[in-house]
N, C-alpha and C positions, 0 to 999 in steps of 0.2 A: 548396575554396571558403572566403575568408577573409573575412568582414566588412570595410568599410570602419571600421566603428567602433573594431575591435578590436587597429587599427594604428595610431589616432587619436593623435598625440603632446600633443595640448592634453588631454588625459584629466581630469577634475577629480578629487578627492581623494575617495573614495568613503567614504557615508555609513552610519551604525549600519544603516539601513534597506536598504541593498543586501548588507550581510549578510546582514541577517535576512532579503531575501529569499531569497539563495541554501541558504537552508536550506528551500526548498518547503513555507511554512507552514500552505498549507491540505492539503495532503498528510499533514504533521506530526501534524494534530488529528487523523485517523483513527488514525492510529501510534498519541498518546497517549493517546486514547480505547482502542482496543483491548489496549493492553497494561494499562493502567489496569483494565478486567471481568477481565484475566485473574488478576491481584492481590488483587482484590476477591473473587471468586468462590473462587479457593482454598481448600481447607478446611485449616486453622489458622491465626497469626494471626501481622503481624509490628509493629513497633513504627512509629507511624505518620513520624517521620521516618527511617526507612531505606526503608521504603513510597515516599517522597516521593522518596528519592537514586534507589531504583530505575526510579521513572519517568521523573526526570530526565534520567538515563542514558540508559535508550529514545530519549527525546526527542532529545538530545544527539550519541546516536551514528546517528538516523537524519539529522539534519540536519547533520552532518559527512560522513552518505555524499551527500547530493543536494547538495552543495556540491562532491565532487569529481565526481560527474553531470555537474553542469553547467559545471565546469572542461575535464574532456575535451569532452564538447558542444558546447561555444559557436558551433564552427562551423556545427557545425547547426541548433542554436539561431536564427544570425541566419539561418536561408532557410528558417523556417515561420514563418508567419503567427501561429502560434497560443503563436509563443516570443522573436520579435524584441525584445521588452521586458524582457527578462530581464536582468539588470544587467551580464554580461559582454558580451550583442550587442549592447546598447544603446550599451555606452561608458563604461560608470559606475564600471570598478574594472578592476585588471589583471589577467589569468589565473592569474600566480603566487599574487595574493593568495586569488583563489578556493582554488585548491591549497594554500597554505600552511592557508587554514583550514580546511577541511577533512580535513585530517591533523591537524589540533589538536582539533578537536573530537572527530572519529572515536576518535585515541589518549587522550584526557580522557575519553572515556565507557566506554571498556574497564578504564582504570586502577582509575578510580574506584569500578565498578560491583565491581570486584574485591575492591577491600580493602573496602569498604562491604556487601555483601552476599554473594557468592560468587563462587567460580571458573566453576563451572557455568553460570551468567549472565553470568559476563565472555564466558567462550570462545565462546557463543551468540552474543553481541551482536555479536563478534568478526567473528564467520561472516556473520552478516548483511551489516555491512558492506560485506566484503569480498564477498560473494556478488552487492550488489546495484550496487558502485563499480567491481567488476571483470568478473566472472562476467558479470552482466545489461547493464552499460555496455559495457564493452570488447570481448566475446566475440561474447554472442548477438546483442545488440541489430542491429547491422548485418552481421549472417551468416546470418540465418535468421527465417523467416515464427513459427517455434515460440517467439522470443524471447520473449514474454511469457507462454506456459504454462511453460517450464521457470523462466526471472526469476523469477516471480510468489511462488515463494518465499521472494523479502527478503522482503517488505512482510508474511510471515505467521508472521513471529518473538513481533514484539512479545507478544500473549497467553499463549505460551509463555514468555517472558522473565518476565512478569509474576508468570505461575502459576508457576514454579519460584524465584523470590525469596523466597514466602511457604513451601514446600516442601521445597526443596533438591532434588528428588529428581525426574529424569520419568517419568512415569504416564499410561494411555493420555489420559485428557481431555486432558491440552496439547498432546496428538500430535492430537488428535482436531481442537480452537479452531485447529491449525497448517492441517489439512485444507480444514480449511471456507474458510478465508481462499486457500487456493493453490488451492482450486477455485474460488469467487468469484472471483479476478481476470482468470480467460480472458473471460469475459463482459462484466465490465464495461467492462477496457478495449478488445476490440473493439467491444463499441457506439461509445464514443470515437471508435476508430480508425475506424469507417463513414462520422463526418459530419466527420473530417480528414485522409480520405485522399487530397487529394490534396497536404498538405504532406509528409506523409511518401514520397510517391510524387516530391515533388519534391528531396527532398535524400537519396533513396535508399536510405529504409531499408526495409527489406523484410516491413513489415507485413502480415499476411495477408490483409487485402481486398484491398492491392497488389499484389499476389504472386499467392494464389488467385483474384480475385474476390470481388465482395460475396455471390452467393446461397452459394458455398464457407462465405463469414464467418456467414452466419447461423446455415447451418444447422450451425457450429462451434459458437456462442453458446447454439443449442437446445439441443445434445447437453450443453454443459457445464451448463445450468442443470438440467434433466431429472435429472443427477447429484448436484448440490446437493442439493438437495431431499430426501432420503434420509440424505445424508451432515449436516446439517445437525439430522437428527432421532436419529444417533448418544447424544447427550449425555443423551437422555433414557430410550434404550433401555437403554442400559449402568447406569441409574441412578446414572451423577452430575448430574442436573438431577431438578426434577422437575415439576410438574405448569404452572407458569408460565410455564416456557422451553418443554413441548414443546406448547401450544396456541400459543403466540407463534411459534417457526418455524415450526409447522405452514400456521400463516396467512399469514404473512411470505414464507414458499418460495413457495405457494400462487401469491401473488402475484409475486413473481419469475418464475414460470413463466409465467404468463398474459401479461403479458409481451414475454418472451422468445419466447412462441409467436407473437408479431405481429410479431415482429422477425424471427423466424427464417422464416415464412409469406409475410413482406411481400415484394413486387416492389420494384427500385428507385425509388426516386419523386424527383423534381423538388426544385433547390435553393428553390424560395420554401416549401415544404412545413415547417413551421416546428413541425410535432404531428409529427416522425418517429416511430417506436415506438421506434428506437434512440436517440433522445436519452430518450425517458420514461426509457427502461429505464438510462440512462447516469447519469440525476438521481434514481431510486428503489433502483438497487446502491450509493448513498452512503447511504439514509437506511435502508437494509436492512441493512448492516451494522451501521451507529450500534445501531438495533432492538434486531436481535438479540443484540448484545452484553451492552446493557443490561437485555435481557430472564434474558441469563444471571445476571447480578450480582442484578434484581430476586426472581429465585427462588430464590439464595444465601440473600440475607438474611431472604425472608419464614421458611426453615428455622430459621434463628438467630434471628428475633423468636418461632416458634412454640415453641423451645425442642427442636428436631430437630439442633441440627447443635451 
C-alpha cells in the first residue's frame, strides 16, 4: 500500500520542523529524561559539559533511529489514523531524506558519544539503534504479536547509557533501570494498542489485541504489571537507592497495579466510553515513569546533600 502523498511530484521543500518531527519528540523527552536520572543518579561524578554531550548523544542517536522508523513506515504510516500526519505520509519531505537523516544522526551520535565520553556508551548507543531501526522496525514489528515485549528493549538503554558515562563500567543498577524500563513497556504500549486496534488491524500489523484478542491483551498487561512491581523495588533492596526511591515505587507500582487490575478485569466496552481503564493506565505509565525516575535522582542527591554518598 502506497500513499497518494508519497508519489506526490509537487512535493514542497521540506521544512526544519518536519525534521524535527521525524525524530518523535514527545517520545524523545522520555529518552532524554530517562537517560538523563540515569547520569544523575550515578555514584561519581563527571564534568558537567561531557554530562551534556552524553545526553546529547542519547538524544541524537534516538532521534536518528525514529527517523529511519519512520522512513521504512511511511507506508503504513499513511493507513492509520493515528500516523497519517506524520511528514513523510503527509507529503511534506521525500523518503530519501528521511533516510539520509537518520543515518546522519544515528552515525553522529555514535562517533561523537565515542571520542567524547567512551567506547562503552558508543557501542551501547550503537545497539540501540540498531536494535530499535532494525531488530524492532524491520524484523519483529510486522512478524509477530510479541513485537513489543522483545523491541521494548531500545527504548530501555538510555538510563544505562547515562549511568555508564558517569562510571565506565556496568554494574547490576543499570542492568537493573534497563529491567524496569523493558518491563514497563509491554503494558503501556498495549494499553495503547487496545484503543488503536483497529489501525493496526488495518495495515496488518500483528499487534496483540489483533492477533490474540483484547481479554488475551489484558490479562498480558496484568501479568506484566504484577511483575513490575517487585522488579521496580530491586534498586532498593540491593541497596543502591535508599529510603526516597523505595517509598516512591513502592507507591507509584502500587498504583500502576491498581490500574492495570481494571484493565486487565475490564470487559470490552463501547467506543463513546471516553474513562477506558486502558487509556488511564496508557496516560499514568507516562507520568510513572517520569516519577520514578526522578524519584531515583531525588534520593541520589538527598545522600550527597546529607553527606552519605
Amino acid at each position: 500500500m502506497t500513499a497518494p502523498h508519497l508519489l506526490a511530484p509537487d512535493r514542497l521543500p521540506a521544512e526544519w520542523r518536519d525534521f524535527f518531527a521525524l525524530t518523535k519528540p514527545r517520545v524523545m523527552t522520555l529518552v532524554i529524561f530517562t537517560g538523563l536520572c540515569g547520569l544523575l543518579a550515578a555514584p561519581g561524578h563527571i564534568h558537567p559539559v561531557l554530562g551534556f554531550v552524553a545526553i546529547l548523544c542519547i538524544a541524537v542517536g534516538a532521534g536518528g533511529a525514529a527517523a529511519l522508523n519512520q522512513w521504512w513506515e511511511a507506508d503504513i504510516d499513511a493507513g492509520m489514523k493515528r500516523t497519517q500526519k506524520r511528514p513523510l505520509p503527509s507529503g511534506k519531505m521525500e523518503r530519501t531524506s528521511a533516510r539520509d537523516f537518520g543515518v546522519a544522526l544515528s552515525a553522529a551520535s555514535v562517533i561523537v558519544m565515542g571520542l567524547a565520553i567512551n567506547a562503552l556508551c558508543a557501542v551501547i548507543l550503537a545497539v540501540s539503534i540498531v536494535y530499535y531501526a532494525l531488530v524492532y522496525t524491520v524484523w519483529l514489528k510486522p512478524r509477530t504479536p510479541l513485537n513489543i515485549v522483545i523491541g521494548g528493549g531500545a527504548g530501555a538503554f538510555p538510563p544505562m547509557i547515562g549511568w555508564l558515562a558517569v562510571t565506565g563500567h556496568i554494574t547490576l543498577m543499570p542492568v537493573v533501570l534497563f529491567l524496569i524500563i523493558f518491563m514497563w513497556t509491554p503494558p503501556h504500549f498495549w494499553a495503547l494498542a487496545l484503543f488503536v486496534q483497529t489501525d493496526y488491524a488495518k495495515v496488518g500489523i500483528p499487534m496483540l489485541p489483533v492477533v490474540a484478542g483484547e481479554r488475551a491483551t489484558r490479562r498480558q498487561i496484568l501479568g506484566y504489571s504484577v511483575l513490575l512491581l517487585p522488579l521496580t523495588l530491586v534498586p532498593w533492596w540491593i541497596g543502591g537507592t535508599g529510603v526516597i526511591y523505595g517509598v516512591a515505587a513502592t507507591v507509584l507500582s502500587i498504583g500502576f497495579l491498581a490500574l492495570a487490575m481494571r484493565v486487565g478485569l475490564r470487559a470490552r466496552t463501547g467506543d463513546d466510553d471516553r474513562m477506558k481503564p486502558e487509556k488511564q493506565l496508557f496516560a499514568y505509565s507516562i507520568l510513572y515513569l517520569f516519577a520514578l525516575f526522578a524519584a531515583l535522582v531525588a534520593d541520589r542527591w538527598a545522600l550527597i546533600l546529607g553527606g552519605h554518598a
